[in-house]
C-alpha positions in Angstrom: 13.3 -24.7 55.0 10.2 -23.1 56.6 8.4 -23.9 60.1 5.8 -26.2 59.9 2.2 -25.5 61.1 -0.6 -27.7 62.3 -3.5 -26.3 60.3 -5.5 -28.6 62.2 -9.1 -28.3 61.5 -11.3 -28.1 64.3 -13.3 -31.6 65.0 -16.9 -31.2 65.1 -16.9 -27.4 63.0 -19.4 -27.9 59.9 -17.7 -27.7 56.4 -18.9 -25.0 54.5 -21.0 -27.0 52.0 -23.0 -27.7 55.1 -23.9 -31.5 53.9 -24.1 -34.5 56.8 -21.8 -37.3 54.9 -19.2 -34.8 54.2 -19.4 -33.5 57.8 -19.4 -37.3 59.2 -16.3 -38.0 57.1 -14.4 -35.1 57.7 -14.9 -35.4 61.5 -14.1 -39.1 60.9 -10.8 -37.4 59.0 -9.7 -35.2 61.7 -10.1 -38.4 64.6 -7.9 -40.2 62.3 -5.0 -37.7 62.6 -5.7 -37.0 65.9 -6.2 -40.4 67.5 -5.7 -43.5 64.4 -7.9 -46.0 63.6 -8.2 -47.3 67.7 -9.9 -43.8 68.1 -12.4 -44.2 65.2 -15.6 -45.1 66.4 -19.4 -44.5 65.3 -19.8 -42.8 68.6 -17.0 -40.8 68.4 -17.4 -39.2 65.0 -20.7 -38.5 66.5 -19.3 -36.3 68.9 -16.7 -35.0 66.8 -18.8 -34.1 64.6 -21.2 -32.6 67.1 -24.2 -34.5 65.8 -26.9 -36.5 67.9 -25.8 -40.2 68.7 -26.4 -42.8 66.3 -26.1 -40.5 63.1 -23.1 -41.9 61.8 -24.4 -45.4 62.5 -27.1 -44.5 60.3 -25.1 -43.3 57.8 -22.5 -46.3 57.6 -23.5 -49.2 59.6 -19.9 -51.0 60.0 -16.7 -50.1 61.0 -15.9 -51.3 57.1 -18.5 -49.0 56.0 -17.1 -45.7 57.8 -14.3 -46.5 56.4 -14.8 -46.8 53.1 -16.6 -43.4 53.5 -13.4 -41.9 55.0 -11.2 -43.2 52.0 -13.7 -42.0 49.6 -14.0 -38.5 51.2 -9.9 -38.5 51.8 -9.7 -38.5 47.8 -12.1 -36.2 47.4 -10.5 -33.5 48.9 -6.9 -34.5 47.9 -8.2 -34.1 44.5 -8.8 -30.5 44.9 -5.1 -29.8 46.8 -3.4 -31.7 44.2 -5.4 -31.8 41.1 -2.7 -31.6 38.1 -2.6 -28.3 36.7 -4.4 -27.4 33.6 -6.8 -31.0 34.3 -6.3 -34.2 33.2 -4.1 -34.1 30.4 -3.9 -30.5 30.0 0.3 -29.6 30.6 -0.7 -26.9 28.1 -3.0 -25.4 30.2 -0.6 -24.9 32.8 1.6 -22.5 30.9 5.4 -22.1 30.8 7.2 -25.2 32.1 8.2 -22.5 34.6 4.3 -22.2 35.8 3.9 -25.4 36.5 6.4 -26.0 38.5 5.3 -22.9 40.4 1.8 -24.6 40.6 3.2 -28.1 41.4 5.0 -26.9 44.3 2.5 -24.1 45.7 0.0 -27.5 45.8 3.0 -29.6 47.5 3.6 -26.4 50.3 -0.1 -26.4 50.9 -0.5 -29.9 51.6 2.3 -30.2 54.1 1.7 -26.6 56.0 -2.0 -26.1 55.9 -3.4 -30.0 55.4 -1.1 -32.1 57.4 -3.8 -33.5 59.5 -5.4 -34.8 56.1 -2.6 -36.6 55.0 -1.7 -38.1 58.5 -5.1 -39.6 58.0 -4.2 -40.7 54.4 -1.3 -43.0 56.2 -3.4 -44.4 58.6 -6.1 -45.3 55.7 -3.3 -46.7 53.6 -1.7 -49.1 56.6 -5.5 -50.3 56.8 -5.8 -51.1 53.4 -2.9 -53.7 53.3 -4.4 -55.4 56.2 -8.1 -55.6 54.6 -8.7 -56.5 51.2 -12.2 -55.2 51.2 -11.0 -52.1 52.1 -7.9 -52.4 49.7 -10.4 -52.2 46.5 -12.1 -48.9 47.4 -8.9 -47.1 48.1 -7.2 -48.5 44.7 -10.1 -47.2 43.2 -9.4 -43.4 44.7 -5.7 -43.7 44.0 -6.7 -44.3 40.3 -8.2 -41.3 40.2 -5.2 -39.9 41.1 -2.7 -41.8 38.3 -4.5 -41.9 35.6 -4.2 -38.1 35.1 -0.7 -37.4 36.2 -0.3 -40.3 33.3 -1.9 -37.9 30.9 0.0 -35.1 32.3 3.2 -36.2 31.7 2.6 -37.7 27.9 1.2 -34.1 27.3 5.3 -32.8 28.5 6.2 -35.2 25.9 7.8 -38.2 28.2 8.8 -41.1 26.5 7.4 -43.4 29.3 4.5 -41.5 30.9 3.6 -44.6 33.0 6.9 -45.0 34.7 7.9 -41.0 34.6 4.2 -40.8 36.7 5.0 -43.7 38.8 8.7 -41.7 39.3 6.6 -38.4 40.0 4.3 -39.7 42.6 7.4 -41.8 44.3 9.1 -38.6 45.0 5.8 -36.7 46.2 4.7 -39.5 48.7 8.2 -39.7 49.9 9.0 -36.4 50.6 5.3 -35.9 52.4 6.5 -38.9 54.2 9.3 -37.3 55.5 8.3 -34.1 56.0 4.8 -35.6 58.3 6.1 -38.9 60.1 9.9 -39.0 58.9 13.4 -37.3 60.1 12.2 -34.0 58.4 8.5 -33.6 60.1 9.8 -30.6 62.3 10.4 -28.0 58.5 9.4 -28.8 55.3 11.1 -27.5 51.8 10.5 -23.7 51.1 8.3 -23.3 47.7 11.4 -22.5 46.4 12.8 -25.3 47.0 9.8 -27.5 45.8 10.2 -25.9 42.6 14.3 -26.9 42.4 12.8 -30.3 43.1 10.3 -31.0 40.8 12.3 -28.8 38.2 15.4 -31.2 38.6 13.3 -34.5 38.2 11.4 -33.5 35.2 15.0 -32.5 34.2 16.2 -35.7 34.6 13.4 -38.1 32.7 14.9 -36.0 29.9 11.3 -33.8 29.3 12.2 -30.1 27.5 12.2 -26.8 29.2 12.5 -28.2 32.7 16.3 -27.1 33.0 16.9 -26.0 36.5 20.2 -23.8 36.9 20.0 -21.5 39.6 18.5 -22.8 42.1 20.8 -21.9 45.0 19.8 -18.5 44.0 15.7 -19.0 43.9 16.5 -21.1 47.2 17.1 -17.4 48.6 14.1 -16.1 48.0 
């Protein structure tokens, strides 16, 4: 297991693409991790984000507003940690079933060293979303964009049942960044070694070709 680090981002820096929703919602991002949803306020992202008062109000007038900017921007960069290798569908693209575990689990590391602000926030957007239906649409919406492709990814291995192998797939993700951010495990996560072991030994068992995983103990030592 490795130590964990913060990666926190700094509220208020500008992202490098420079542009004022993105800069609103990240800062919006960051107060969510840092302070949850009682901390999110129009005038705090304004200071977060070190712009002059009243510019998110003018760029989402509600609370509900902000927020389905957050969820929106949330996805959008979640997308790029965790985009299935190879694109929507393309398994092939990805190489050996070797290279994409490697490519699965570099993504996985990533998230939970270097992003674990972002995905505090993703809790606290997804506890919201139960508790407002308005709200609930929108983030469906984003985590569609997430299952429709690991759907496509795991037909192109060959499953037999790509809807419940992606269902399986994204079960074991969420609960292991669970764990490793708000659970028993938050203080270490899994090496990339280990990742790989992990996702080599589920792919193993929906029965999908080339995924067999002996010698772990011995990658484990890497």
């Amino acid at each position: 297991m490795s130590s964990r680090s913060t990666g926190a981002p700094t509220p208020g820096r500008q992202p490098p693409d420079g542009g004022r929703a993105d800069r609103i919602a990240d800062a919006a991002l960051a107060l969510l991790a840092e302070r949850g949803l009682r901390g999110l306020t129009h005038r705090a992202v304004d200071e977060a984000a070190g712009l002059p008062q009243g510019s998110t109000s003018n760029h989402a007038r509600t609370r509900l507003a902000l927020l389905r900017t957050v969820v929106r921007r949330q996805a959008e960069r979640e997308s790029v940690l965790l985009a299935p290798p190879g694109g929507p569908g393309g398994a092939t693209a990805a190489g050996t079933p070797e290279e994409l575990t490697e490519a699965l689990a570099h993504a996985l590391h990533q998230y939970l060293t270097a992003h674990r602000p972002l995905l505090v926030a993703r809790y606290e957007l997804a506890l919201e979303a139960t508790r407002r239906p308005e709200l609930r649409e929108i983030y469906d919406e984003a985590g569609r964009g997430f299952r429709d492709p690991l759907v496509a990814l795991m037909r192109a291995l060959g499953s037999p049942e790509p809807e419940r192998h992606a269902l399986s797939l994204v079960a074991w993700c969420d609960g292991l960044m669970f764990s490793c951010v708000a659970g028993s495990y938050h203080a270490s996560v899994p090496s990339p070694a280990e990742l790989r072991c992990g996702f080599a030994e589920l792919f193993t068992g929906m029965g999908l070709a080339g995924f067999a995983a002996p010698g772990c103990e011995e990658d484990e030592g890497r």
